[in-house]
C-alpha positions in Angstrom: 141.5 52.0 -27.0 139.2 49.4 -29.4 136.4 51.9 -28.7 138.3 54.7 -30.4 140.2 52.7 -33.0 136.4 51.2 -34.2 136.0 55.0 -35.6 138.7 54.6 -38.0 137.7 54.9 -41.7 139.5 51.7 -42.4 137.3 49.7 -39.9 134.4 51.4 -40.6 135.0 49.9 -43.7 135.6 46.3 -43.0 139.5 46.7 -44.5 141.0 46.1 -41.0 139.3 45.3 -37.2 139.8 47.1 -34.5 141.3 44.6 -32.6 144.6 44.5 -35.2 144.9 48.1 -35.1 144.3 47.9 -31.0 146.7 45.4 -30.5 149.6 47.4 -33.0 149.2 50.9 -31.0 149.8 48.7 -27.8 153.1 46.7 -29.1 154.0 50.0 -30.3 153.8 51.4 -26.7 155.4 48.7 -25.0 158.4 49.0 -27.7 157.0 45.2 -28.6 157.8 46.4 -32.2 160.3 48.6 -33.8 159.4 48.9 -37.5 156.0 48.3 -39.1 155.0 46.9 -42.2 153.7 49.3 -45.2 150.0 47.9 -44.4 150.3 48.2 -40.8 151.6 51.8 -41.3 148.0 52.6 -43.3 146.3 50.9 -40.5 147.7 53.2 -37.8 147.7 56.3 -39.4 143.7 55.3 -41.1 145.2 55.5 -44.7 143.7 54.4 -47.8 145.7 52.0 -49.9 148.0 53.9 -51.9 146.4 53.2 -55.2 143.2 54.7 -53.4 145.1 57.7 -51.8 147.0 59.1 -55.0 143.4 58.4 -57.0 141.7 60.8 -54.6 144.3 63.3 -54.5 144.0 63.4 -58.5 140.4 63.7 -57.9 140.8 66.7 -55.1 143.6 68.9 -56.6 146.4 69.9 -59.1 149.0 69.6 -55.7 150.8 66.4 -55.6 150.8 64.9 -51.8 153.5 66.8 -50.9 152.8 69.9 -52.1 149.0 69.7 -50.5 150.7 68.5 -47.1 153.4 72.1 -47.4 150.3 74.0 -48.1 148.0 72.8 -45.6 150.7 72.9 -42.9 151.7 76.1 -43.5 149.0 78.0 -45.2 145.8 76.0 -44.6 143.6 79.3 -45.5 144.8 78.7 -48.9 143.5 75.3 -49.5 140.2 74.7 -51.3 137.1 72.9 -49.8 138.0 69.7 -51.6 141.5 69.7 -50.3 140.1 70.5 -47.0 137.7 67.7 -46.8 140.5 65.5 -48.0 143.3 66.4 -45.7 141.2 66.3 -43.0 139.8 62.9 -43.6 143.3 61.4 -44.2 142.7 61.1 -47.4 139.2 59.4 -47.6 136.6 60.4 -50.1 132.7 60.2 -49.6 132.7 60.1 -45.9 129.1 58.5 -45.3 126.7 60.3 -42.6 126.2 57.0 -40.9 130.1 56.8 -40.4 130.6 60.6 -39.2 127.5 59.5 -36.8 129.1 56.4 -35.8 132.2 58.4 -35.4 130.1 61.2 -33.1 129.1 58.2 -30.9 132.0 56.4 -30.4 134.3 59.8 -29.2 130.9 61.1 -27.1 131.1 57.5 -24.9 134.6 58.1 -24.4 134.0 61.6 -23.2 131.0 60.7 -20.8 133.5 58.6 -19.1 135.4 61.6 -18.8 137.1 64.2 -20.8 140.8 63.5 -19.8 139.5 59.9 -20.3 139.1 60.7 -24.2 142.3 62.9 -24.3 144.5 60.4 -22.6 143.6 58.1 -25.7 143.9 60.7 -28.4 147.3 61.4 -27.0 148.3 57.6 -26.8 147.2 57.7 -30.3 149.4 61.1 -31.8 151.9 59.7 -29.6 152.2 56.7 -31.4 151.4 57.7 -34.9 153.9 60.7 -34.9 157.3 58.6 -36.4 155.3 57.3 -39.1 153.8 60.5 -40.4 155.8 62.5 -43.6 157.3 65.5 -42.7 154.8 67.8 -41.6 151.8 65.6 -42.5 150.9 65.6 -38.8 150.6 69.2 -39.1 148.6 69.3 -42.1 145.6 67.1 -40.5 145.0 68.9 -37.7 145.4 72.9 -39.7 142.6 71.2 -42.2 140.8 69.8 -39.5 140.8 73.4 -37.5 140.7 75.1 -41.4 137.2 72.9 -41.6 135.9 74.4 -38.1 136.8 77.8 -38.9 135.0 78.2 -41.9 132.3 76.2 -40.7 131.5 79.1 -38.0 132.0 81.4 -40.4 129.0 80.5 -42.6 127.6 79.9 -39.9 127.1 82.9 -38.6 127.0 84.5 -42.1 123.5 82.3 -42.3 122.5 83.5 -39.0 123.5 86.9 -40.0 121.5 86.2 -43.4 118.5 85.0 -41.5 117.8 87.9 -39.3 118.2 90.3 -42.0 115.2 88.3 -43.6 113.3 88.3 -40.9 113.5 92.0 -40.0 112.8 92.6 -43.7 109.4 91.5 -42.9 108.7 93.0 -39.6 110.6 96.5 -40.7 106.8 98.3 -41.4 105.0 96.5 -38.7 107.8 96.4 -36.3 110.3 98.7 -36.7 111.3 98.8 -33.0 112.7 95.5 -33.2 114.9 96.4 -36.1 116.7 99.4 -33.7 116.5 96.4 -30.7 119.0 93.7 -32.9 121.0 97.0 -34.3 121.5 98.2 -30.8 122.3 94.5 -29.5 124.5 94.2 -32.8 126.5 97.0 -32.2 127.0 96.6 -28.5 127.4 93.2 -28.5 125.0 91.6 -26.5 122.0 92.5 -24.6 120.5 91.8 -21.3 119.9 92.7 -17.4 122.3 92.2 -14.4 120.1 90.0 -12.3 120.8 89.5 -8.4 119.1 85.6 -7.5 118.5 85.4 -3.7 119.3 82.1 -2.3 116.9 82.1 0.3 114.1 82.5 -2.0 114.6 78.3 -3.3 114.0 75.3 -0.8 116.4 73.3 -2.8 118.6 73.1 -5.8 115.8 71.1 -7.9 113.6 74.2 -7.1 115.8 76.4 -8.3 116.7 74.3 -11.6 112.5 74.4 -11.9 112.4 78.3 -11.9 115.1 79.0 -13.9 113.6 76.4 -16.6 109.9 78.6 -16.2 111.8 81.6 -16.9 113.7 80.5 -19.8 110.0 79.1 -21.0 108.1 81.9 -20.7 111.1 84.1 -22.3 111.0 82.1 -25.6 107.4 82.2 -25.8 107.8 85.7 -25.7 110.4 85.7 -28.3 108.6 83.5 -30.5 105.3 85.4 -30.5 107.5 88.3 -30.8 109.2 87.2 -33.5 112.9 87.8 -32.7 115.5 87.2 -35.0 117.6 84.3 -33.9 120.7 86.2 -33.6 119.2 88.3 -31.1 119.3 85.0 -28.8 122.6 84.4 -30.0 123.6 88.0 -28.7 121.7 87.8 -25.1 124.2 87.3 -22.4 122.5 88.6 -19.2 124.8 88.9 -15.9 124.4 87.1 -13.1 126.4 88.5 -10.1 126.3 86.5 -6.5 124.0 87.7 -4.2 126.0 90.4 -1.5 126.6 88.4 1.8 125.5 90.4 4.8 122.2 91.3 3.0 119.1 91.3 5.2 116.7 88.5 5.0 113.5 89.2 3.7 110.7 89.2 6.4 108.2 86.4 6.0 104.5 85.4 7.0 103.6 82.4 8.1 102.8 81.5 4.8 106.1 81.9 4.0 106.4 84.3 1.8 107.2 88.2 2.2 105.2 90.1 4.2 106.3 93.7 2.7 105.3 95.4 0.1 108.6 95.2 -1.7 111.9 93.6 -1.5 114.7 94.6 1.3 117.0 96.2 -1.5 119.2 97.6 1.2 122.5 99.4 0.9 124.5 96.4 0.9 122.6 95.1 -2.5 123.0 98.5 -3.9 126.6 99.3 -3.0 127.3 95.8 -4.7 125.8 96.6 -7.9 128.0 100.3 -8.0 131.4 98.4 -6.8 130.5 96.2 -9.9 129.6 99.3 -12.6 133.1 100.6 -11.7 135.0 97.5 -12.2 137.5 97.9 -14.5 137.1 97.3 -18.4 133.7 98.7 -17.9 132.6 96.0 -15.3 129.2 94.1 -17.0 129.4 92.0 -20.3 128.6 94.4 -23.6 125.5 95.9 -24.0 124.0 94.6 -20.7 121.8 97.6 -18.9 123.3 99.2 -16.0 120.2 101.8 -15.5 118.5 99.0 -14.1 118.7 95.9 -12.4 116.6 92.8 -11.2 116.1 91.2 -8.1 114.5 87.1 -7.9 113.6 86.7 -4.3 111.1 84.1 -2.5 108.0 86.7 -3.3 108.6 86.5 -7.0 109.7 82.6 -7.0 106.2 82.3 -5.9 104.4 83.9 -9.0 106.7 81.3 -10.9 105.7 78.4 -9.5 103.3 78.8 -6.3 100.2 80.2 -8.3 98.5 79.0 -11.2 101.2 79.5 -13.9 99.8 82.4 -16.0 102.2 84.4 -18.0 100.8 87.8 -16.1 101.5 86.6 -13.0 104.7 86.3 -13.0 107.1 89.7 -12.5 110.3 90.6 -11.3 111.8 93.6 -9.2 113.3 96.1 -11.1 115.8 98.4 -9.2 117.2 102.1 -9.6 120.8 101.4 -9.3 121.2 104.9 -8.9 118.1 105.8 -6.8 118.4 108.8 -4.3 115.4 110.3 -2.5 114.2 112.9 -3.9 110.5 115.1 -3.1 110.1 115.3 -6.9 109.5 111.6 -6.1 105.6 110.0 -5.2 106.3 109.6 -1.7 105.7 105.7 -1.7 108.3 105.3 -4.4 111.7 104.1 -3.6 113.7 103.0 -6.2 111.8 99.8 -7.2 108.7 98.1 -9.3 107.0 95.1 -10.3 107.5 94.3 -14.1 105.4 91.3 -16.0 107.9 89.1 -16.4 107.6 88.5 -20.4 107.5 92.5 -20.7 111.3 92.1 -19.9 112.0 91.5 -23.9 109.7 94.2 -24.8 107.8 97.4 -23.3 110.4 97.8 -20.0 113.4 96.5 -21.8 112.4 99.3 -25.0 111.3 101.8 -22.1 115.3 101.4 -19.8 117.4 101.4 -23.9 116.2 103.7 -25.5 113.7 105.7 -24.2 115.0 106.7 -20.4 115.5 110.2 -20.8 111.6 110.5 -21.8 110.9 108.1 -19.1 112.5 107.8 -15.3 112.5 104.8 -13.3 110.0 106.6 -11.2 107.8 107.2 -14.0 108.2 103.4 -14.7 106.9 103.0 -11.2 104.2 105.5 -11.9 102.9 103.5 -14.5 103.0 100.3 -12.4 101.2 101.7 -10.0 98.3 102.6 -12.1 98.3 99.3 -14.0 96.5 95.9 -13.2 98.6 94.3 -10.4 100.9 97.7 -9.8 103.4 95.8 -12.5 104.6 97.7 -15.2 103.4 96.5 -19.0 103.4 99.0 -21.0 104.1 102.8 -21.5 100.7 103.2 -23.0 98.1 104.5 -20.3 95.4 102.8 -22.6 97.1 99.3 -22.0 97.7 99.6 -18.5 94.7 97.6 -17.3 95.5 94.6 -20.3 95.3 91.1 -18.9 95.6 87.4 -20.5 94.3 84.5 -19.0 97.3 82.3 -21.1 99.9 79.7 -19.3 102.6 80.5 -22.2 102.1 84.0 -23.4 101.0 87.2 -21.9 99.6 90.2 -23.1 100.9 92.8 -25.4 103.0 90.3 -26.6 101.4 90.0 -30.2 100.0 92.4 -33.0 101.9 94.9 -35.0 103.3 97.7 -32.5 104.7 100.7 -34.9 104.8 103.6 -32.0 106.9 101.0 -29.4 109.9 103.8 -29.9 107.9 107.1 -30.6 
């Protein structure tokens, strides 16, 4: 209980210890005490002295204390950011950073004890303090309190908001493609792939943890060079469905890894991904791709983190949820390719939104096929055989691309 009570403004600054105000909430428990005295009363609820108070509601609004505590407990959107901050505060002024950071500290040591640790005090506390409010002053803390976080998120994302409108500003001659990409996501949402994670491809869980860190790496790098607004990270919100039990293992080498060509996306995997498109309320999160899908298995693990780390090494299956054999098809292709794994934020992803009725998943394939590695990079025949010899960034991931959507 000290460790809370020591973020109290009135300890904070020096007018009473938290041991007093400690030892008050626990006589108060026990039923020790009855009544309190007017000083004890500030001390409990973290009042200023009344002189103090009725200055800074003067200073804060026209309202007297009543009329602020009606408004903020009924009608908090009403209050202006002065009464806010003051309400909220319990009626202290000038709140320092170093106290809201001591504050921050306290409540986050009490939490990594636990969270029903932190709320079992905070309850102790409201608990306690509740007879001794005014009418409906309880109330009016925590409306301005939540008032405070509302509007908060509000600008926030109005800044966000502001910020990618900037920044696509400047990239609408050079990149107009991105423009349509955070648009699209806007509009829908979200963006992002359903992604299927084998568990047999990781020897442990610290493996795991090690891939998905190289993968969320290599995928800012890409945004970065890319230059994606931040709200377009905001908006992804991929899918990650468990991996189908009864599907077949892959077949390894000695070497451990896959001795096929590609990965056994069997019926099982497939009929997974269709039960889950016709899930009710549409089935995926908004705006994630459901012409497409991704498979992580041992083989691609291993271009992660088995071979010497560069960007376009890495890929990814990508599979034809709604692949049927067909002899329009090469004969070799069956409803999967290799895609560079940074080209997931820009040529595929652009290729499977907005451009799939030019281009078929076998076309896709088509292209793999002809390019450096059989991954897919790019829909442009004269960047097929593009290579970079970078850890952090691969190619095609810079330079002004005004065609991306043409």
């Amino acid at each position: 209980m000290e460790q809370y009570v020591k973020g109290f403004t009135r300890v904070l600054r020096n007018i009473d210890s938290a041991n007093h105000i400690a030892k008050l909430i626990s006589d108060l428990e026990s039923q020790a005490l009855s009544d309190i005295s007017p000083r004890d009363k500030r001390s409990l609820l973290d009042f200023p002295e009344d002189v103090e108070l009725d200055a800074n509601i003067r200073k804060c609004t026209s309202l007297s204390r009543a009329d602020l505590v009606q408004r903020a407990a009924h009608a908090p959107e009403e209050l202006t950011a002065a009464e806010i901050d003051l309400v909220k505060e319990h009626y202290w002024l000038d709140i320092s950073p170093s106290e809201d950071e001591t504050r921050i500290k306290l409540n986050y040591a009490l939490c990594k004890v636990s969270n029903e640790h932190y709320e079992g005090i905070f309850n102790r506390v409201k608990a306690v303090r509740a007879p001794f409010y005014a009418q409906d002053e309880a109330e009016a803390i925590y409306n301005a309190q939540v008032e405070h976080g509302r509007r908060a998120m509000v600008e926030y994302r109005a800044r966000v908001e502001r910020e990618a409108q900037a920044q696509l500003a400047k990239l609408d001659a050079r990149r107009p493609w991105l423009r349509r990409f955070y648009e699209d996501a806007q509009a829908a949402g979200g963006w992002g792939y359903v992604q299927y994670k084998d568990p047999a491809a990781f020897d442990s869980e610290a493996q795991k943890e090690q891939h998905d860190s190289y993968l969320s790496g290599r995928a800012l790098h890409a945004r970065i060079a890319l230059s994606f607004p931040n709200r377009l990270d905001v908006l992804h919100a991929p899918e990650f469905p468990g991996w189908p039990s009864g599907t077949p293992d892959l077949l390894l080498g000695d070497d451990g890894l896959p001795r096929e060509e590609g990965p056994d996306v069997d019926a099982n995997l497939e009929a997974r991904f269709q039960k889950l498109r016709r899930r009710s309320e549409g089935g995926f999160r908004k705006g994630v791709l459901t012409n497409v899908f991704l498979v992580h298995d041992r083989g691609t693990v291993h271009t992660v983190l088995g071979m010497q780390g560069l960007s376009d090494e890495m890929w990814v299956w990508a599979v034809d949820p709604d692949y049927e054999p067909s002899p329009e098809h090469h004969p070799q292709y069956r409803g999967y390719l290799k895609v560079r794994l940074q080209q997931l934020v820009k040529n595929f992803y652009l290729a499977r939104r907005f451009r799939s009725d030019e281009f078929s998943m076998a076309d896709l394939w088509d292209m793999a096929r002809r390019s450096r590695q059989q991954m897919f990079n790019s829909l442009n025949e004269a960047e097929f055989q593009h290579f970079s010899v970078d850890r952090f960034l691969g190619s095609l991931m810079k330079g002004d691309d005004t065609n991306l959507l043409q």
